[in-house]
Residue, then its C-alpha position, 0 to 999 in steps of 0.5 A: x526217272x531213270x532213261x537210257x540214250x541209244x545212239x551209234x557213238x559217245x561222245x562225238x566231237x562234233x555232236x555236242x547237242x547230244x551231251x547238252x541234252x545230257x547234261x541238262x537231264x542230269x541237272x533236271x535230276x533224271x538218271x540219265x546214262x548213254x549207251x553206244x552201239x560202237x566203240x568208243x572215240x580215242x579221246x572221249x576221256x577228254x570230251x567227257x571232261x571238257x563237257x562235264x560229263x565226267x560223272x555220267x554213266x557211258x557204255x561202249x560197244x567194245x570187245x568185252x560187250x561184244x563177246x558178252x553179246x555172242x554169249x547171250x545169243x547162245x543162251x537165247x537162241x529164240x530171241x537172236x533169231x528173231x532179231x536177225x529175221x527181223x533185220x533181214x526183213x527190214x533192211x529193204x534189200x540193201x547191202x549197206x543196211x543189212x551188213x551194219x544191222x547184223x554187225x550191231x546185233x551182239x551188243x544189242x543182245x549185251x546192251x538188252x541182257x543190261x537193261x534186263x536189269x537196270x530196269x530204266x523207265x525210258x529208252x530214247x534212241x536218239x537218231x531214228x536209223x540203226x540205234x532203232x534196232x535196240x527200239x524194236x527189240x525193247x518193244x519185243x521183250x520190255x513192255x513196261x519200258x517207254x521207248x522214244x525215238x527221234x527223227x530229226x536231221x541225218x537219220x531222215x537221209x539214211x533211209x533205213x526202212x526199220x525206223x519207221x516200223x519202229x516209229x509207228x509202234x513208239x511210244x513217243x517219236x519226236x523231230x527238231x523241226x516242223x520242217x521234218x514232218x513232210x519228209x516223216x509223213x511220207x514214210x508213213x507217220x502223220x504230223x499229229x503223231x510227231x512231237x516237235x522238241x527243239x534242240x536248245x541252248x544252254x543259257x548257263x554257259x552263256x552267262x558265264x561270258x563277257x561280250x567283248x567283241x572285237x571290231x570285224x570278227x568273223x567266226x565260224x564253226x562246224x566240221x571241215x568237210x565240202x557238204x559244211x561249206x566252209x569254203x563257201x566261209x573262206x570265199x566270202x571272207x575273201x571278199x569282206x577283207x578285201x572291203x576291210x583289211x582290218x577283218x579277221x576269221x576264226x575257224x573252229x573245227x577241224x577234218x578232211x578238208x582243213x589243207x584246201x582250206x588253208x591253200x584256199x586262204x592262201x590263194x586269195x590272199x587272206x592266209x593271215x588274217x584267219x586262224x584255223x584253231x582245229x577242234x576246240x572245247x565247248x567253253x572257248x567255243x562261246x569264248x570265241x562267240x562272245x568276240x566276233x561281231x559275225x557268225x558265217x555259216x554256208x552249210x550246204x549239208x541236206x541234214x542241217x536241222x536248225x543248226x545249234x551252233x547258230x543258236x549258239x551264236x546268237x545267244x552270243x550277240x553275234x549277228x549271223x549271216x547263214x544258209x537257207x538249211x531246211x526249217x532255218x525259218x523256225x529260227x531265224x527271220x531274215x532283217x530280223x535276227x540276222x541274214x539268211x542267203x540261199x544256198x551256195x550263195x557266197x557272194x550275197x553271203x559277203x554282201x551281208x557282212x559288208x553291210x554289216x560292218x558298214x552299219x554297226x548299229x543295225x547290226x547291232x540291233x539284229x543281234x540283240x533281237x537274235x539273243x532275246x528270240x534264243x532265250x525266250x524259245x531254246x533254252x536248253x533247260x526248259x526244252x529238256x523238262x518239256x521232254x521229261x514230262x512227255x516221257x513222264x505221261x507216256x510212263x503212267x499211261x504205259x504202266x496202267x496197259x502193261x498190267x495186262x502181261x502175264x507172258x512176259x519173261x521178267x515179271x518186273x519189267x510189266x509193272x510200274x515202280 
C-alpha cells in the first residue's frame, strides 16, 4: 500500500506524533511518504535524523514547487479556477482563511500533477483545516485514490469551513478522542461517521531504557508558550521544593516564553534546582522520562487532545500529575494511573506531588498501573495497523464504484492495482 501524509509542515519540532505515525507505517512496511504545503524547517535534515526518518520520502512547498505550481495552473486553467471558486466559496467570508488557502493553491496544483503519477492508494490529510484543500481536490480528479481526513486537536479551533465539506465526501475521517465527536457533530458530521484512532506510543523506544529514577525528579515537556502552562509547572515546583529541597525540574522544550520562565524560577527562588534543557531529541526524551519519579503537565491549551507525551511518561513509569485537558479520561482515571487537576489548578497540582513524594509506594503503584494501561491501549504499532486495514477496506470497497469512471482524465487512476 502506497499512502501519502498531507499537512502544513514536516517535520515540526514539537509534532512528534506526526513522525511516530510515520515511522511506525514504514515498519508496518506500507509505503508511507510526507508532503508539506509549507517550506521547510531550518533544521529539519537534523529532525529527520534524530527521528530516524532519514530514509522516508519529504517534499516541501518550496520555490522550485511553487513555480512548477504557477505552471500547471497555466496549462489547466479549468482545473485552477475551480479550486480558486472553490476556496472563495468555502472560506466563510474570513480574510484569514481565504488569504492562506489561495496562498497554498500553486503547491496543491504541483503537489496533485505529482500525485498524477505517483498514483498512491491513500492520501491521509493529517489535520482536517487547509491541508483539506488538497482533499477536496483529489476527491475532484482522483476517484480511484482513498482520501482520509483527521479532525483531532487544533484544526477542530481553526474553524476552517472547508474541512467539514471535505469530511462529509471522505472516505475515512478519524479523531483521536471520543471526546472530539460532540464538537464534530456540531459542524454537521454524526458520531457513527467518525473512526476513533488513538495516537500511541512507540513501545520500542521505551524498552531500550533503563528505569533509574532519581529520588524527587520532576520532568516536564512541551513547547514553552502561556497556553502550556509551563508557568503553572514552574509554580507548583515552587511549592513542592519548598516541601522538599532536595527536588529538582527538567524542563524540556523550548519557545517564546523560556526568559520569564527562568525569571519566574529565579523569583521564587527555585532557579537551581530546574534545568531548562531547551529542545531535545525524541531519544533523551524517554531518557529524561525513565529518571524522573513525576511527570508535571499544567496545560491550559484548548487543543490538547490525550496529549502524547503523557502517554509517553507513563509508558515511563513515572507517576503524572496533569491537567483536566478534553478527553484527558480516556486516558487516565485520576487515583488510578496518576492525578488529575482542574485546570489552571496549580496548587492542588503541587498538593499532589507532595503526596507523592510523601508516600513513595502508592506512588508507585499508579505508575506501574499507568504503563500497563499504555501497553495494553496505545501501542503506537498495533493503532497504526488498525488504520491501515480501515484504508485497506475503504481501498477495496472504492475500487470496485470507481470502475464506473469513464470521464476521468487518467484512466489509471479509476481502477485498483
Amino acid at each position: 500500500m502506497k499512502v501519502w501524509y498531507i499537512l502544513m509542515t514536516f517535520p515540526g519540532p514539537s509534532e512528534t506524533f506526526v513522525a511516530n505515525d510515520v515511522g511506525a507505517l514504514a515498519r508496518l512496511g506500507v509505503e508511507v511518504s510526507v508532503h508539506a504545503l509549507r517550506g521547510p524547517k531550518r533544521d529539519a535534515g537534523r529532525l529527520l535524523r534524530e527521528r530516524g526518518l532519514v530514509g522516508i520520502q519529504v517534499t516541501n512547498g518550496t520555490a522550485g514547487n511553487l513555480l512548477r505550481g504557477l505552471l500547471v495552473s497555466l496549462a489547466q486553467p479549468l482545473r485552477a479556477a475551480r479550486l480558486i471558486v472553490w476556496v472563495v466559496l468555502q472560506s466563510g467570508g474570513r480574510p484569514v482563511h481565504l488569504a492562506k488557502g489561495l496562498a497554498l493553491l500553486p503547491r496543491i496544483l504541483q503537489l496533485f500533477d505529482r500525485l498524477e503519477r505517483a498514483r498512491p492508494d491513500v492520501v491521509h490529510i493529517y489535520w482536517g483545516h487547509y491541508p483539506a484543500i488538497f482533499g477536496w481536490f483529489v476527491l475532484e480528479y482522483a476517484p480511484g485514490v482513498v482520501v482520509s481526513l483527521s479532525l483531532s486537536a487544533y484544526d477542530l479551533l481553526r474553524g476552517f469551513p472547508g474541512s467539514m465539506a471535505v469530511a462529509r465526501r471522505a472516505h475515512l475521517v478519524s479523531t483521536w478522542a471520543a471526546a472530539n465527536l460532540p464538537a464534530i457533530a456540531a459542524r454537521g458530521l454524526p458520531p457513527d461517521a467518525v473512526h476513533v484512532s488513538r495516537q500511541g506510543v512507540d513501545l520500542e523506544k521505551v524498552r531500550g531504557h533503563r528505569f533509574d529514577k532519581l529520588p524527587r525528579r520532576v520532568v516536564t515537556a512541551g513547547r514553552l508558550i502561556r497556553d502550556k502552562g509551563m508557568d503553572d509547572v514552574v509554580r507548583a515546583f515552587g511549592r513542592v521544593a519548598a516541601e522538599h529541597p532536595d527536588a529538582s525540574l527538567v524542563i524540556l522544550g523550548d519557545g517564546p516564553d523560556r526568559r520569564r520562565l527562568e525569571e519566574l524560577a529565579a523569583t521564587l527562588g527555585v532557579h537551581d534546582a530546574v534545568v531548562f534543557r531547551g529542545h531535545v531529541a525524541h531519544d533523551e526524551v524517554f531518557e529524561e522520562l525513565a529518571r524522573a519519579e513525576l511527570f508535571l503537565f499544567l496545560s491550559r491549551y484548548a487543543g490538547e487532545r490525550l496529549p502524547n507525551v503523557v502517554k509517553e511518561a507513563m509508558a515511563c513509569r513515572c507517576l503524572v500529575v496533569t491537567t483536566a485537558t478534553p478527553g484527558i479520561e480516556e486516558l487516565m482515571q485520576d487515583g488510578v494511573h496518576g492525578r488529575v487537576v482542574p485546570l489552571g489548578a496549580w496548587e492542588q497540582a503541587a498538593e499532589r506531588a507532595i503526596e507523592a513524594f510523601a508516600d513513595p509506594e502508592t506512588a508507585k503503584i499508579m505508575a506501574a498501573a499507568a504503563q500497563s494501561h499504555v501497553v495494553e491501549k496505545f501501542d503506537l504499532v498495533r493503532l497504526m495497523d488498525g488504520m491501515v486495514r480501515k484504508w485497506e477496506e475503504r481501498r477495496d470497497g472504492l475500487g470496485v464504484r470507481v470502475r464506473r469512471c469513464p470521464g476521468v482524465r487518467n484512466e489509471r487512476l479509476c481502477h485498483p492495482k
